[in-house]
Each structure stands twice: as structure tokens, then as C-alpha cells.
LOMILUM-951474 format. One record per residue: residue number from 1; residue in three letters; x, y, z of N, C-alpha, C in turn. Coordinates in nm, 3 decimals, m for minus. Layout:
LOMILUM-951474
- NUM	ALA	X	Y	Z	X	Y	Z	X	Y	Z
...
***
This chain:
LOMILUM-951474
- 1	UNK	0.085	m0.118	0.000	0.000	0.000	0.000	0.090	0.125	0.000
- 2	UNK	0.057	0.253	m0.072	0.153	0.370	m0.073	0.055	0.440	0.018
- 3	UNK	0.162	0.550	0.064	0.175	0.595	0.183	0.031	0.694	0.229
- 4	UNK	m0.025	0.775	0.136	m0.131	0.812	0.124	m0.228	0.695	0.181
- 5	UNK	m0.247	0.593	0.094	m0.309	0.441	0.135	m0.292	0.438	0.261
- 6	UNK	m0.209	0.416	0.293	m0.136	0.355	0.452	m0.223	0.457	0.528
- 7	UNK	m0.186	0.594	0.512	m0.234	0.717	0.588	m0.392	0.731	0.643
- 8	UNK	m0.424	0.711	0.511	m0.573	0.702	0.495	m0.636	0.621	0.575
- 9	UNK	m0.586	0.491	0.582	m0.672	0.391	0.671	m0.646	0.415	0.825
- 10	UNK	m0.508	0.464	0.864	m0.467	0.538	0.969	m0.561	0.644	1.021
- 11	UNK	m0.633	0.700	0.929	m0.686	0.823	0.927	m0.827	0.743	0.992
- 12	UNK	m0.851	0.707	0.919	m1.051	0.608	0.951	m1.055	0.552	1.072
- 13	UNK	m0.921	0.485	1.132	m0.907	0.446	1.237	m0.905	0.535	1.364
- 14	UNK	m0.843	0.649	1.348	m0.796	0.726	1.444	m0.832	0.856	1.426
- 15	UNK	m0.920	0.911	1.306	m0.918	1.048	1.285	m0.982	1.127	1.387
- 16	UNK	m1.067	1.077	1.459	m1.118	1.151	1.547	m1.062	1.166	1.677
- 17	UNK	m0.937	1.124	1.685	m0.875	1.130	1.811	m0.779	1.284	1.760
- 18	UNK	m0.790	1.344	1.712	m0.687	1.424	1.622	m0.809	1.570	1.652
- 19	UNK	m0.745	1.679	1.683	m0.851	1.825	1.669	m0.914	1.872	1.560
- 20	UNK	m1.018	1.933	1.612	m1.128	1.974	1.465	m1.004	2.029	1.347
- 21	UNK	m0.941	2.119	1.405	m0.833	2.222	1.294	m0.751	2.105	1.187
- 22	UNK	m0.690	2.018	1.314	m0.600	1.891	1.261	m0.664	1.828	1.142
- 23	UNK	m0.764	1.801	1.203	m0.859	1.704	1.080	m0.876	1.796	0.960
- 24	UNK	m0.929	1.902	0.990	m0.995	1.964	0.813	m0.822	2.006	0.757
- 25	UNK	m0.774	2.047	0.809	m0.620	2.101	0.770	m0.585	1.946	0.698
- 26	UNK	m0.575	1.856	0.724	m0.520	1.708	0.672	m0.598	1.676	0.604
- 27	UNK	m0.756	1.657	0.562	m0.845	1.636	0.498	m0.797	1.745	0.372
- 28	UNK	m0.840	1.885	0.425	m0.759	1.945	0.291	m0.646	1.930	0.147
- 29	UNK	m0.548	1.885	0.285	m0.454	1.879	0.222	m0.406	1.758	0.182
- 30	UNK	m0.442	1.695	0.222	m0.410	1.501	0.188	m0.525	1.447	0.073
- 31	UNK	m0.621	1.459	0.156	m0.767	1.374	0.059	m0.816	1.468	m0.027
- 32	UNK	m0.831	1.636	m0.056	m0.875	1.704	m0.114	m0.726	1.814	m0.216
- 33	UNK	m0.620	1.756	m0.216	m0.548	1.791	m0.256	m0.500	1.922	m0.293
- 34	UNK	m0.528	1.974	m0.200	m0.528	2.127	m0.186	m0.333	2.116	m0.167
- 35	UNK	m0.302	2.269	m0.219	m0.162	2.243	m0.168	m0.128	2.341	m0.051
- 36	UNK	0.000	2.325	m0.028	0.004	2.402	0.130	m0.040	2.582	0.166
- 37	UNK	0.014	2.602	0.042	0.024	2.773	m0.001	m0.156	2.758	0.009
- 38	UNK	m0.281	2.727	m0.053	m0.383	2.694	m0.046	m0.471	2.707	0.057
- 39	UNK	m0.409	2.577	0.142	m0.481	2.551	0.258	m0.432	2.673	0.376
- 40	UNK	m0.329	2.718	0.365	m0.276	2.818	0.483	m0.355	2.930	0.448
- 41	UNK	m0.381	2.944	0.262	m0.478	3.080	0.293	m0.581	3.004	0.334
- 42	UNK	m0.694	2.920	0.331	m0.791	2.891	0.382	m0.818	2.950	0.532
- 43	UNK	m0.700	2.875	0.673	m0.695	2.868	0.775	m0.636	2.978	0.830
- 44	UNK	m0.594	3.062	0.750	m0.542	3.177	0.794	m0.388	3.139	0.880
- 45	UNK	m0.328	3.020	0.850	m0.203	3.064	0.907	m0.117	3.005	0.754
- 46	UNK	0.045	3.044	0.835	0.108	3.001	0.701	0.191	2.871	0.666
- 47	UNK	0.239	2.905	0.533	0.234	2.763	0.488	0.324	2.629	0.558
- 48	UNK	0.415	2.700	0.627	0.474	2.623	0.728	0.375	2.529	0.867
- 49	UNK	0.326	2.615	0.877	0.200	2.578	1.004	0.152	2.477	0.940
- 50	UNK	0.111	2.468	0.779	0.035	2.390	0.731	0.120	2.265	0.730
- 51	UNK	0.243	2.248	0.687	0.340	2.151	0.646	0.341	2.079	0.818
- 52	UNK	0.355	2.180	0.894	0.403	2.139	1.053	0.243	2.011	1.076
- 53	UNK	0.179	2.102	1.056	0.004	2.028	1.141	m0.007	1.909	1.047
- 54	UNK	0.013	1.883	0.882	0.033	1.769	0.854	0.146	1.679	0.905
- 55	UNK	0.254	1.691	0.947	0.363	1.613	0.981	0.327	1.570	1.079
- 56	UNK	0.255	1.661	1.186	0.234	1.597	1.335	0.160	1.542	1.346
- 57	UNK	0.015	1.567	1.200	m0.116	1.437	1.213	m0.034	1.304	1.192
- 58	UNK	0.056	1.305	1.107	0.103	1.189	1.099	0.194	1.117	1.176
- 59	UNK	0.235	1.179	1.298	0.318	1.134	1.350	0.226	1.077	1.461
- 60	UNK	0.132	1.154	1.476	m0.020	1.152	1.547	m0.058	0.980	1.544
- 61	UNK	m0.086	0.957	1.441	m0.173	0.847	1.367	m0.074	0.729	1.359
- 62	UNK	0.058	0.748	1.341	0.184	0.655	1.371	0.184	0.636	1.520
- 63	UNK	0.156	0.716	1.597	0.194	0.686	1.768	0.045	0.601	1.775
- 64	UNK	m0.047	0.677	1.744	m0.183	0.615	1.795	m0.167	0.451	1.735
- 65	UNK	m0.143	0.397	1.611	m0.136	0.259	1.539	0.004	0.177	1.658
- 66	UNK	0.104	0.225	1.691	0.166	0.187	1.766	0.150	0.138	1.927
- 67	UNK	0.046	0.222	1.973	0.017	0.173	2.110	m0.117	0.153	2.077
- 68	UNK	m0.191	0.154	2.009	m0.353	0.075	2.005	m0.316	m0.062	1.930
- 69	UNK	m0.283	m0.045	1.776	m0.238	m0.181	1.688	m0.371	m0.228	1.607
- 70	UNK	m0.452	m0.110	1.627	m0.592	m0.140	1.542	m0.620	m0.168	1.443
- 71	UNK	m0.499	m0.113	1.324	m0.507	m0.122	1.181	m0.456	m0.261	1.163
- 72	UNK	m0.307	m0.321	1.279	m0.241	m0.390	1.224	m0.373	m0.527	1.286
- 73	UNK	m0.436	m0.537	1.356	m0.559	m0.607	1.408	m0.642	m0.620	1.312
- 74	UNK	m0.685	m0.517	1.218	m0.773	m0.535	1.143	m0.707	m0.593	1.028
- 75	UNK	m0.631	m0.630	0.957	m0.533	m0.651	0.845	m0.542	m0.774	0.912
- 76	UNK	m0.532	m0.819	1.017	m0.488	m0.954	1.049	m0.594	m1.036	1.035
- 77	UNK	m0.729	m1.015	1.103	m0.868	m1.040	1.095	m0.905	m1.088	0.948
- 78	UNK	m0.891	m0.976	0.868	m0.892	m0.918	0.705	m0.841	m1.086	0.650
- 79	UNK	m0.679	m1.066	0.673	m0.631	m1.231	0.626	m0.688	m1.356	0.667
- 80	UNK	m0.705	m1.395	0.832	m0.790	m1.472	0.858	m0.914	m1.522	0.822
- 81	UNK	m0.989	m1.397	0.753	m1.127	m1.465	0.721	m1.096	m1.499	0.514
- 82	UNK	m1.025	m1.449	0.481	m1.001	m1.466	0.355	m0.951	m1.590	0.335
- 83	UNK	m0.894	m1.661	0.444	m0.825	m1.756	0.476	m0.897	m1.856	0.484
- 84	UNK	m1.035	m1.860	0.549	m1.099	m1.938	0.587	m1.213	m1.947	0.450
- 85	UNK	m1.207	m1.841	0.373	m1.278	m1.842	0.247	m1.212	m1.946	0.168
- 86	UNK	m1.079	m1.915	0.137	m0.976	m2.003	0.082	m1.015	m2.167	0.122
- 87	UNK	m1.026	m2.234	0.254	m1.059	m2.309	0.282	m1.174	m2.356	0.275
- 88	UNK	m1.271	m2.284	0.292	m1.421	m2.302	0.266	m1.443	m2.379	0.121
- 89	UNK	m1.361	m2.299	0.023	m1.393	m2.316	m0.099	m1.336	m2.477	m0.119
- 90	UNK	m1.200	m2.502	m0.102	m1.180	m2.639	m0.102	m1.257	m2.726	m0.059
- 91	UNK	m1.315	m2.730	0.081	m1.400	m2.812	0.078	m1.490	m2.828	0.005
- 92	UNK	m1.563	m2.658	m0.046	m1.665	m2.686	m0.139	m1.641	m2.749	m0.235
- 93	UNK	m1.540	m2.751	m0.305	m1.497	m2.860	m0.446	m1.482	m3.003	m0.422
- 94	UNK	m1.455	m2.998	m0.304	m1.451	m3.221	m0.274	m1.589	m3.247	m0.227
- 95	UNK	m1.659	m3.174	m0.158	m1.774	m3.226	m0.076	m1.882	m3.180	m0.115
- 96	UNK	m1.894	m3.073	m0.190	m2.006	m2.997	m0.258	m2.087	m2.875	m0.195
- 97	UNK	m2.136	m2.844	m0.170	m2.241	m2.732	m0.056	m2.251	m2.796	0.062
- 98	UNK	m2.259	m2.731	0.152	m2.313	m2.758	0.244	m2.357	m2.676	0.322
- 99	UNK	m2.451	m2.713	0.401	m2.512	m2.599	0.473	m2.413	m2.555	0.629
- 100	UNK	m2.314	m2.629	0.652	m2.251	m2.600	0.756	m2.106	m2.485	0.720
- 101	UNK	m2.060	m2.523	0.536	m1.990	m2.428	0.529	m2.049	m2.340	0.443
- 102	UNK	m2.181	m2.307	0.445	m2.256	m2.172	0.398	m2.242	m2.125	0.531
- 103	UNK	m2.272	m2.156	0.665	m2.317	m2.128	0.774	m2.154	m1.982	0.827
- 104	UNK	m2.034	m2.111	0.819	m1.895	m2.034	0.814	m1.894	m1.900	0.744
- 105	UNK	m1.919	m1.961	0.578	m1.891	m1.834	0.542	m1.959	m1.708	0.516
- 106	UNK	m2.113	m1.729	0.598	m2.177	m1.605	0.669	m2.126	m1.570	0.804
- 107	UNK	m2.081	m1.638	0.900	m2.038	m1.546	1.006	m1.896	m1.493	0.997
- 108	UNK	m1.774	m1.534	0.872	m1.710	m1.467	0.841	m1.725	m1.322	0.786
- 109	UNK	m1.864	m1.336	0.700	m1.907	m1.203	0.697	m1.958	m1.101	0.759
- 110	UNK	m1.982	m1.146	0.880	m2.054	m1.146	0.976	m1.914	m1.027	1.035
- 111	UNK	m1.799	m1.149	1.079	m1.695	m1.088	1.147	m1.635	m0.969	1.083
- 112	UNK	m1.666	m0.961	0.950	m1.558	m0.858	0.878	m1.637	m0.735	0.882
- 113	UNK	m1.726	m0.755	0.907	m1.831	m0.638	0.959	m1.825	m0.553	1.076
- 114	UNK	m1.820	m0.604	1.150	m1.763	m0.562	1.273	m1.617	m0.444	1.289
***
């Protein structure tokens, strides 16, 4: 995943732990591609402030993934049930349908929901 990618899901996870200013300033400038000169006139400060408040959301969203581990939890989950799809399906090719691994691979969906 590139780094934007990476950021982004960082972002869904944790954005609201981050200040109203933090958020629209990074939303701006990350997801709405505004550039710095841009967004500093928006917010009224300058373009350094702008460069600074993105660096620190991200350093933000790196500390928060480091002592929570939410993203790397969910990625793991993510593989596990894909995993068990993977498996599901084999059986389905030797044994045919069944209603016990229809049953699986609804509460896998079930889990990824969550």
C-alpha cells in the first residue's frame, strides 16, 4: 500500500482522536489535494503551520497505530477470514455445498463487519 493508502486507513481508524483544525487542515490537504500555499490561505495561518500540522497528524496516527495496533488487528482479521474463504472453498470442491460451510462463510461475513 503507498503511503497516502497507509495514511488514509490510519486516518478512519484514528481520525477523530486528532482536533477539529488537525482534521480539516489534513483532509484538505491530503484527501482534497489542496496544496500548502492553499490551505494556509484557507486557515489563515502560514504555509509552514500547514506543512508542521500535517507532519504531526502523521506522526499523530503513527503513535496512535503503535500503542492501540488497530489497523495492524484489522489486516490480520482481514487475512484470517479470507483464509478461511480459501478453505471453505476447497471443501466446497470435494464435498459440494453444504449448509454447515454456507453457515462459516456467513459469520465470516458477519466478522468482517464488525
Amino acid at each position: 500500500m503507498d503511503k497516502l493508502g497507509e495514511y488514509s486507513l490510519l486516518y478512519d481508524f484514528y481520525g477523530e482522536l486528532l482536533t477539529d483544525k488537525q482534521r480539516q487542515i489534513y483532509e484538505e490537504v491530503k484527501f482534497k489535494d489542496l496544496s500548502l500555499s492553499e490551505a494556509a490561505e484557507i486557515f489563515g495561518v502560514s504555509r509552514q503551520g500547514v506543512h508542521d500540522t500535517v507532519r504531526r497528524v502523521e506522526e499523530a496516527l503513527d503513535q496512535y497505530e503503535e500503542t492501540l495496533g488497530l489497523v495492524r488487528q484489522f489486516r490480520a482479521v482481514k487475512e484470517k477470514t479470507e483464509r478461511i474463504r480459501e478453505i471453505c472453498g476447497k471443501i466446497n470442491a470435494l464435498l459440494g455445498e453444504t449448509d454447515e460451510i454456507a453457515e462459516i462463510l456467513k459469520l465470516t461475513e458477519e466478522i468482517e463487519e464488525l
